[in-house]
C-alpha positions as CSV (number, residue, x, y, z in Angstrom):
1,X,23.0,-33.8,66.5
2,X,21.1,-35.3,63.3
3,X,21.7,-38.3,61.6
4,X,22.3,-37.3,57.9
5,X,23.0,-41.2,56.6
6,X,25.2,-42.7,54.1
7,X,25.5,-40.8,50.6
8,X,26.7,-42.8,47.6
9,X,28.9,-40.5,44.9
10,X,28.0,-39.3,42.0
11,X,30.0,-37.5,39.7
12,X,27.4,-34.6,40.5
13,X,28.4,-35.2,44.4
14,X,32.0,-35.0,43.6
15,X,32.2,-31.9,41.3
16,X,30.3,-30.3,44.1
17,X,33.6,-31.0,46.5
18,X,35.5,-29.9,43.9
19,X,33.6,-26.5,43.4
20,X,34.1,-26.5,47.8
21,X,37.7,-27.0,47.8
22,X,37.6,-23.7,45.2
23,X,35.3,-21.6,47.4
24,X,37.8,-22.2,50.4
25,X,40.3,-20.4,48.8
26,X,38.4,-17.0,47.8
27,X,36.5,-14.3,49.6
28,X,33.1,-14.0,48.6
29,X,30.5,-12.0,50.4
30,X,27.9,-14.1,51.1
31,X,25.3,-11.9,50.1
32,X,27.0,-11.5,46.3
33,X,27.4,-15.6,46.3
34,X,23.5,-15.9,46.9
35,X,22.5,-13.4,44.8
36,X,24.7,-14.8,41.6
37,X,23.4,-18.2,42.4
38,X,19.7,-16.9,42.6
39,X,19.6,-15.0,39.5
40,X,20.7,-17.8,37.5
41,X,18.2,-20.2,39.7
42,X,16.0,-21.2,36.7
43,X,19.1,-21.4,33.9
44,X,20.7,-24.2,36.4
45,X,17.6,-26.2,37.4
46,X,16.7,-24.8,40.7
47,X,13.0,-24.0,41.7
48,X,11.7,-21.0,43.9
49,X,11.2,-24.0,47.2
50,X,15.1,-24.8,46.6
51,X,15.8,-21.3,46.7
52,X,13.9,-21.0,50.2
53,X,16.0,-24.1,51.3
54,X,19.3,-21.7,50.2
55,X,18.1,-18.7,51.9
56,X,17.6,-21.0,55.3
57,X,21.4,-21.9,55.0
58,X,22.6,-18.6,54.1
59,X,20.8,-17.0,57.2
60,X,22.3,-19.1,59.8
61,X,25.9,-18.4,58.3
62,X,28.3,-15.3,59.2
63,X,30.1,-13.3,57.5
64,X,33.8,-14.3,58.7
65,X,32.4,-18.0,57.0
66,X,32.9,-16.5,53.9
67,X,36.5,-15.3,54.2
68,X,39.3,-17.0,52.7
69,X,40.6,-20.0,54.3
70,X,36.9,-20.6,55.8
71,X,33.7,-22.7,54.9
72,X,30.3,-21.5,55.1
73,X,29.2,-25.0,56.8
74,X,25.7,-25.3,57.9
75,X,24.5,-28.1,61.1
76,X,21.1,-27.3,61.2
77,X,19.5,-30.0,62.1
78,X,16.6,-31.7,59.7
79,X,14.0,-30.0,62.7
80,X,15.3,-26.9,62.6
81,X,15.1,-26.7,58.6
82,X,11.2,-28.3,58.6
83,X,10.2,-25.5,60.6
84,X,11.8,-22.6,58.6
85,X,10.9,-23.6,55.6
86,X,7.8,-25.7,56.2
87,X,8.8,-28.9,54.3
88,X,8.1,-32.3,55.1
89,X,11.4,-34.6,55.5
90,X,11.2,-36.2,52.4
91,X,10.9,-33.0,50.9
92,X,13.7,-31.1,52.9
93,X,15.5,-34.5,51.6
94,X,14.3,-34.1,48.0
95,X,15.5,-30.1,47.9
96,X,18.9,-30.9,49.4
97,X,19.6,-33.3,46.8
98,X,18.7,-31.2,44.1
99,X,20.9,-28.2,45.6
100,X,23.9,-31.1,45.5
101,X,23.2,-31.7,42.2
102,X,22.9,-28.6,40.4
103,X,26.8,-28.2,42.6
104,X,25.5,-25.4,44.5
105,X,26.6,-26.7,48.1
106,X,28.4,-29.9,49.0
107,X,27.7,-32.4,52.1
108,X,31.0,-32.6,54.6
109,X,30.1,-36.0,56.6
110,X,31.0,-36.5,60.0
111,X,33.3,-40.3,60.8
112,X,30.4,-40.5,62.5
113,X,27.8,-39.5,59.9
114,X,26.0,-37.0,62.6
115,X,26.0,-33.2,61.4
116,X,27.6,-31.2,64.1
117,X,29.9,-28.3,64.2
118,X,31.6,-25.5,66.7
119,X,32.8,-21.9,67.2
120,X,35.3,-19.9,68.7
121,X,35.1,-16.8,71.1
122,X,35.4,-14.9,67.7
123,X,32.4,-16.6,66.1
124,X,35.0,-18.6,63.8
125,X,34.2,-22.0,62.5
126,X,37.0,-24.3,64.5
127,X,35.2,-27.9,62.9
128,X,32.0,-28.7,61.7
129,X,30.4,-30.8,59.5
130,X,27.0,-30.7,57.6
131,X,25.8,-28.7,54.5
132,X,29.0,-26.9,52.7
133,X,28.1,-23.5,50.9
134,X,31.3,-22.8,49.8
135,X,30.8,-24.0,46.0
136,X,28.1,-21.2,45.3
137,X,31.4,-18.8,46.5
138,X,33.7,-21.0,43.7
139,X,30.7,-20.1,41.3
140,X,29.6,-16.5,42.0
141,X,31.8,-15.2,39.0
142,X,30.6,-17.9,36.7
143,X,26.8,-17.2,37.5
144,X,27.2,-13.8,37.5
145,X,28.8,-13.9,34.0
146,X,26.3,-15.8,32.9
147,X,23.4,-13.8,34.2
148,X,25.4,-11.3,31.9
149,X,25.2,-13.6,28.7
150,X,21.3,-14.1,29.9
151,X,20.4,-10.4,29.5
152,X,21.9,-10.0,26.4
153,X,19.9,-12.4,24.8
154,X,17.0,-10.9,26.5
155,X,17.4,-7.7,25.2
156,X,18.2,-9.3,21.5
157,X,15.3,-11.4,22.3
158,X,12.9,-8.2,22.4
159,X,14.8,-7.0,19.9
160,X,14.6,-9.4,17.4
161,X,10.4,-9.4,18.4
162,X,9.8,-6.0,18.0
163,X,10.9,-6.0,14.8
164,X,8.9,-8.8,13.8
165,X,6.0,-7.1,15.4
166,X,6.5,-4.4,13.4
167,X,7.0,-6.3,9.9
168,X,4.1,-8.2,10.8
169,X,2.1,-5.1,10.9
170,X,3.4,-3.2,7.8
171,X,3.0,-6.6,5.4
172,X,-0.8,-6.7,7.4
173,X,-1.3,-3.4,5.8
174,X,-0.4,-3.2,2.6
175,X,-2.2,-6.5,2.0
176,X,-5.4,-5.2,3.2
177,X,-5.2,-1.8,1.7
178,X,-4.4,-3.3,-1.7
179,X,-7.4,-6.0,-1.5
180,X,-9.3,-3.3,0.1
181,X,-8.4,-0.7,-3.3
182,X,-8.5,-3.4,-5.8
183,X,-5.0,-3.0,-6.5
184,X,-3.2,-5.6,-9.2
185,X,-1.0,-8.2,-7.8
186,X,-0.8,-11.3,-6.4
187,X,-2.2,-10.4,-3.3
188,X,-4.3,-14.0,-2.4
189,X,-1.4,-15.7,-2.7
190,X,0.6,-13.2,-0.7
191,X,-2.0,-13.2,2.1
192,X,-1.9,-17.0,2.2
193,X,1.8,-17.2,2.4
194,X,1.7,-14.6,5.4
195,X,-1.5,-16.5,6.6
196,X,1.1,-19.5,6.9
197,X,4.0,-17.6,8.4
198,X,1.8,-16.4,10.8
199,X,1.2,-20.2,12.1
200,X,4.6,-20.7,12.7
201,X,5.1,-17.3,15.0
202,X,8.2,-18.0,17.9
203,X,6.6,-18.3,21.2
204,X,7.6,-16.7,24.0
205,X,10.4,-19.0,24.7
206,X,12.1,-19.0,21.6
207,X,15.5,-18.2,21.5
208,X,17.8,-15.6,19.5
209,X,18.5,-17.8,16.9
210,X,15.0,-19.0,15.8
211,X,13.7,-15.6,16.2
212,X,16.7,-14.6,13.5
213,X,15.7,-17.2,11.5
214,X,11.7,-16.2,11.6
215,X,12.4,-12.5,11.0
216,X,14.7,-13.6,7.7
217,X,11.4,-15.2,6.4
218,X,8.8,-12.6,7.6
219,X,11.5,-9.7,6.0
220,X,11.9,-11.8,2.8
221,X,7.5,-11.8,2.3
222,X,7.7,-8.0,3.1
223,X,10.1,-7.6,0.2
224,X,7.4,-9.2,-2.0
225,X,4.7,-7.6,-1.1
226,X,6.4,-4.0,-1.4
227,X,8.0,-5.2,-5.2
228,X,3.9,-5.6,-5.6
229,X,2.8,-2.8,-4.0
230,X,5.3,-0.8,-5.6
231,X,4.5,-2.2,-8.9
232,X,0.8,-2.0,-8.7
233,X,1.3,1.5,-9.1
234,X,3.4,1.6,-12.3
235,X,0.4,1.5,-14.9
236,X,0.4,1.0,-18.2
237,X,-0.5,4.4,-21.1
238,X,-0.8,4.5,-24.7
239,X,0.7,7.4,-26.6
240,X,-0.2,8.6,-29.8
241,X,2.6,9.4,-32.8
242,X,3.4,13.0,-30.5
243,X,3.8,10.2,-27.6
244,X,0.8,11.9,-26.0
245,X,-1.6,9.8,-23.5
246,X,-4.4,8.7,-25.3
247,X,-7.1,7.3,-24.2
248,X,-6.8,3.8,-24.9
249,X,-8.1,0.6,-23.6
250,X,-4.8,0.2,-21.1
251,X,-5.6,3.6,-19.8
252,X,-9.0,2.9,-18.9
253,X,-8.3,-0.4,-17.4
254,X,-6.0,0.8,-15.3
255,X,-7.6,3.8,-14.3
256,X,-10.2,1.1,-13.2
257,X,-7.8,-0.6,-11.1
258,X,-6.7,3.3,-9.3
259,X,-7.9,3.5,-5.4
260,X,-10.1,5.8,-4.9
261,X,-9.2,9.4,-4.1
262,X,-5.5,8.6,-6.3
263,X,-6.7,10.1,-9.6
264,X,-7.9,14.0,-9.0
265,X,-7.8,14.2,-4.9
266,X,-6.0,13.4,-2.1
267,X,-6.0,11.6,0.5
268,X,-5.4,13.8,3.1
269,X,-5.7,17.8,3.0
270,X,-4.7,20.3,0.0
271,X,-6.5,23.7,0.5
272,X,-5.4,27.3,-0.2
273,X,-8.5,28.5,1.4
274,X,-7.6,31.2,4.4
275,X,-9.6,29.8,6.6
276,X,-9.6,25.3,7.8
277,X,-12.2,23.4,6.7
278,X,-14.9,22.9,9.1
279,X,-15.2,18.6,10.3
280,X,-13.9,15.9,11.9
281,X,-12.4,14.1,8.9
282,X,-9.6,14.7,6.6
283,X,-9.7,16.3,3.6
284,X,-10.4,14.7,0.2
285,X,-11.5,17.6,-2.2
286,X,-8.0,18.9,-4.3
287,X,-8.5,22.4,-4.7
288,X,-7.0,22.9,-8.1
289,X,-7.3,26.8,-8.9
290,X,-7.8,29.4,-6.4
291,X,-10.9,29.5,-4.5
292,X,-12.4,32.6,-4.2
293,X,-12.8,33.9,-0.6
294,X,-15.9,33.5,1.4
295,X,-17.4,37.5,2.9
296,X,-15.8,38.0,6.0
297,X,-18.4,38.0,8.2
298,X,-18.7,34.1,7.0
299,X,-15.0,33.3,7.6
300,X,-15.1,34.6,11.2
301,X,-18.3,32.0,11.4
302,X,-16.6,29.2,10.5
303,X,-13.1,30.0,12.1
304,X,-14.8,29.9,15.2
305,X,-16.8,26.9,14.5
306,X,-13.3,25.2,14.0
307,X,-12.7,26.3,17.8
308,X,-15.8,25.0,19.0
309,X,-16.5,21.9,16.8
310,X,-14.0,19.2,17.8
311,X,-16.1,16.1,18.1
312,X,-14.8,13.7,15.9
313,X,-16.6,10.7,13.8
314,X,-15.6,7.1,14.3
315,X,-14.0,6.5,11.3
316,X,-12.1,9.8,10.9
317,X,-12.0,9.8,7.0
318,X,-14.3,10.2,4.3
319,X,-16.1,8.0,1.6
320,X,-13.2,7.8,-0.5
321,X,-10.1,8.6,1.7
322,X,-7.7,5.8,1.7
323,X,-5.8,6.7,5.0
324,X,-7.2,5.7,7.7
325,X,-5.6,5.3,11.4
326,X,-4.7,1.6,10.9
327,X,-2.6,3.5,7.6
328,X,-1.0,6.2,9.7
329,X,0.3,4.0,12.4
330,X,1.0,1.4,10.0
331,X,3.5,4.0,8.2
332,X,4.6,5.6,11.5
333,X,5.4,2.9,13.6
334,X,7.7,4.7,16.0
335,X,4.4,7.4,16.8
336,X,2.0,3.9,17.1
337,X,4.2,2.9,20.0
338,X,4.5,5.9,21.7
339,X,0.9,6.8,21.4
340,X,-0.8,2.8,22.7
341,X,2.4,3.5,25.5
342,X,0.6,7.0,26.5
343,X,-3.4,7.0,25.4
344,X,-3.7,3.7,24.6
345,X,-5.6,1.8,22.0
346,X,-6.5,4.4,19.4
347,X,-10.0,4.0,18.3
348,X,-10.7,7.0,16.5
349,X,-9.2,10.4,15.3
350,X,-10.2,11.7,18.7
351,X,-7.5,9.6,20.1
352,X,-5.1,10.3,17.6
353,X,-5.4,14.0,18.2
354,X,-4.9,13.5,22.0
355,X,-1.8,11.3,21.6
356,X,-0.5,13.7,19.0
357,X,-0.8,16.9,21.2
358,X,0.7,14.7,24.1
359,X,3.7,13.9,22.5
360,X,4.5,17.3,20.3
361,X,6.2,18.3,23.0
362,X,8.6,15.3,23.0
363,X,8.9,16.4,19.1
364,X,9.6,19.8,20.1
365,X,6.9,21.5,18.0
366,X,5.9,24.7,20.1
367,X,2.5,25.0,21.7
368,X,1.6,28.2,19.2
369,X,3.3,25.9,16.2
370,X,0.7,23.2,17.4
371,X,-2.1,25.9,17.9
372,X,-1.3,27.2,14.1
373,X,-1.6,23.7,12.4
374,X,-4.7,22.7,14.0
375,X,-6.3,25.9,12.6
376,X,-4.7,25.6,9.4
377,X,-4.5,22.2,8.7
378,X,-7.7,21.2,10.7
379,X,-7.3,19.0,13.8
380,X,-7.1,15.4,11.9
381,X,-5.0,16.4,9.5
382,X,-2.5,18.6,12.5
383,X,-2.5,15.1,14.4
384,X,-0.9,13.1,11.2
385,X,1.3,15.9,10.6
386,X,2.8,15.4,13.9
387,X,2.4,11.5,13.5
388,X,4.9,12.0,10.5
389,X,7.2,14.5,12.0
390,X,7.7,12.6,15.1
391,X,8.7,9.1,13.0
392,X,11.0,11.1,10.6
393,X,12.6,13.1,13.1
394,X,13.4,9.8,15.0
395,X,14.6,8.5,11.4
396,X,17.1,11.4,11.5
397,X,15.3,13.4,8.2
398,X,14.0,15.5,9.9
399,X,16.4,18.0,11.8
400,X,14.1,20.9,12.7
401,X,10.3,19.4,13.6
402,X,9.3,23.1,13.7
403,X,10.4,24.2,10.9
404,X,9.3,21.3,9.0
405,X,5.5,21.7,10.3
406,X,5.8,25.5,9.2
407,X,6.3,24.5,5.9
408,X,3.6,21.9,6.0
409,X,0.9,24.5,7.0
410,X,2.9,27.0,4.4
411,X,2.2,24.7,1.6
412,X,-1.4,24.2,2.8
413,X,-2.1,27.8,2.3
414,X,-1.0,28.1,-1.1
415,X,-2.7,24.7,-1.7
416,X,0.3,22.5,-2.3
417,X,0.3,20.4,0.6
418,X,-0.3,16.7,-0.7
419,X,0.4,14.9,2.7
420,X,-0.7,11.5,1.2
421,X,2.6,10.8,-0.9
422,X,4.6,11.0,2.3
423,X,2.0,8.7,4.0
424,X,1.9,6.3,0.9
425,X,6.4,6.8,0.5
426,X,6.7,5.2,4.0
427,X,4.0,2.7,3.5
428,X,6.4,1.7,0.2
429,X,9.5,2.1,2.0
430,X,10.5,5.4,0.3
431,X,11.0,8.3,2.3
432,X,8.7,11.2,1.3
């Protein structure tokens, strides 16, 4: 028998009786009562040493303790406990109190003060008196409830971050692109203002309702900066009297202030040649009439070039492209995800390629489909096809991702395939 000493109440001490008196009268398992209370541990106070302490009482209790009518009493003595769980008595002390506290067990006191206790021939409880476990019984529905409400909020939580994430990335790229291009707009004043929100970013312990509140401001910035981006594209002409473009003063500035590679190219790929043009980059040459063919004996040169040639430059684009990979994933944020989740950081078209033939199956774009586009469309160009299909397909626009690449590679062959407005439609907002 172990002195336990005198205990002064506290209303803490008291509401843990009360949660006691409760417990007697339900049937918990005792394994659903320590579970509840665990996975709540850090919500209520409790630390992983007083969850050792619980896991001591709960092993030397039975499962007839837990029965209605019964109390899960524990008489270990202060000994016993030191050498389960390693603690020093002021510790053990220090833990015990806390468990009190937080109304997770009570203390039943002996006249006597001594903890002490006895059991049947059946292994039932006929008196006892020392640590009571029957509150975390009384509480199991609460906790469990409340894990409930916890998870919730977690998954909000990652929600309500992803989303910023991703807002945080598309303002990121429209504000470099358009300082990047020249583009008109009030673009230093728009980076500072993101510079600033940035600052203030919710840490990892922010709850629902800041996060809310941070992606209402973050959302409100990306409005501006598309109105700008938007608007930096609606130049101003002079007409003559037959309200033909003339070529004024406006129409040179502003074809001044044009990125590169908007005026008589694309960004991407338009061809109409039979054969794909041999490189690692995408396209930037418009072909405007038709191209006369190359001699046969030529074209089966370069078509197998295209078969053996798949090493791939750094930056994937050419002197005047303005899409580049932090553009595509920028504008297909749903392929950027699944692409760093499968291959990682993507560092070059190389990587882009791999992630996109890794996850056309997931599109459900055919191997020959796949096979077709990289020798039509070439291999950079096949990769952002898929980049686009996959993130309008999970928009619900796209229905049939086969069909839709058919027509891509289609258009390529007559030389109508302008890729780039899709690209720069989703940057905007606007679905291409």
């Amino acid at each position: 028998m172990t002195q336990s000493g005198w205990r002064k109440p506290t209303p803490e001490l008291l509401q843990a009786e009360r949660f006691a008196e409760v417990g007697e009268q339900l049937t918990i398992p005792k394994t659903r009562a320590i579970v509840a209370t665990k996975k709540v541990a850090a919500v209520i106070g409790l630390k992983s040493q007083d969850l050792l302490l619980l896991d001591t009482f709960g092993a030397v209790t039975q499962s007839q303790d837990w029965e209605r009518g019964r109390r899960p009493i524990v008489w270990a003595s202060n000994h016993f406990l030191m050498q389960q769980t390693g603690f020093s008595l002021a510790t053990l002390r220090r833990h015990v109190r806390r468990l009190c506290e937080v109304g997770v067990i009570s203390m039943k006191d002996s006249p006597n003060g001594k903890r002490w206790g006895r059991r049947d021939a059946d292994g039932v409880i006929v008196e006892a008196y020392g640590f009571d476990l029957a509150p975390m019984a009384a509480r199991a529905e609460e906790f469990e409830a409340l894990y409930e409400h916890l998870q919730a909020e977690r998954a909000l939580c990652a929600s309500l971050r992803n989303a910023i994430t991703v807002t945080r990335r598309m303002i990121r790229a429209k504000i470099e692109k358009a300082l990047s291009t020249g583009l008109r707009g009030p673009w230093a004043k728009l980076q500072e203002t993101f510079s600033e929100l940035l600052e203030g970013l919710p840490g990892r312990s922010e709850r629902a309702v800041g996060l809310e509140g941070y992606l209402d401001r973050i959302k409100s910035l990306q409005a501006s900066v598309e109105r700008s981006f938007e608007a930096a594209f609606d130049w101003p002409t002079e007409t003559d009297a037959n309200g033909a473009l003339t070529e004024g003063k406006n129409t040179k500035e502003t074809e001044n202030m044009i990125p590169t590679s908007l005026v008589n190219e694309t960004h991407i790929l338009t061809t109409n040649q039979p054969n794909p043009v041999i490189g690692n980059r995408f396209e930037t040459k418009h072909a405007a009439g038709v191209v006369p063919r190359e001699p046969r004996a030529e074209c089966v040169e370069r078509s197998q070039e295209v078969d053996l040639d798949i090493s791939w430059s750094t930056h994937g684009a050419k002197r005047g492209s303005d899409i580049d990979i932090p553009m595509l994933m920028a504008s297909c944020p749903h392929f950027a995800e699944m692409a760093r989740s499968t291959q990682g950081f993507m560092r070059d078209w190389n990587d882009v390629h791999r992630a996109a033939a890794a996850l056309r199956p997931m599109v459900g774009i055919s191997e020959d489909a796949w096979s077709v586009a990289n020798k039509v469309l070439g291999p950079a160009v096949a990769a952002a096809s898929i980049a686009l299909i996959l993130d309008k397909s999970t928009d619900g626009e796209v229905k049939s991702p086969g069909g839709y690449l058919r027509g891509l590679v289609e258009r390529a062959q007559i030389g109508e395939l302008h890729l780039d407005r899709s690209f720069y439609g989703r940057l905007s907002g606007v679905g291409a």
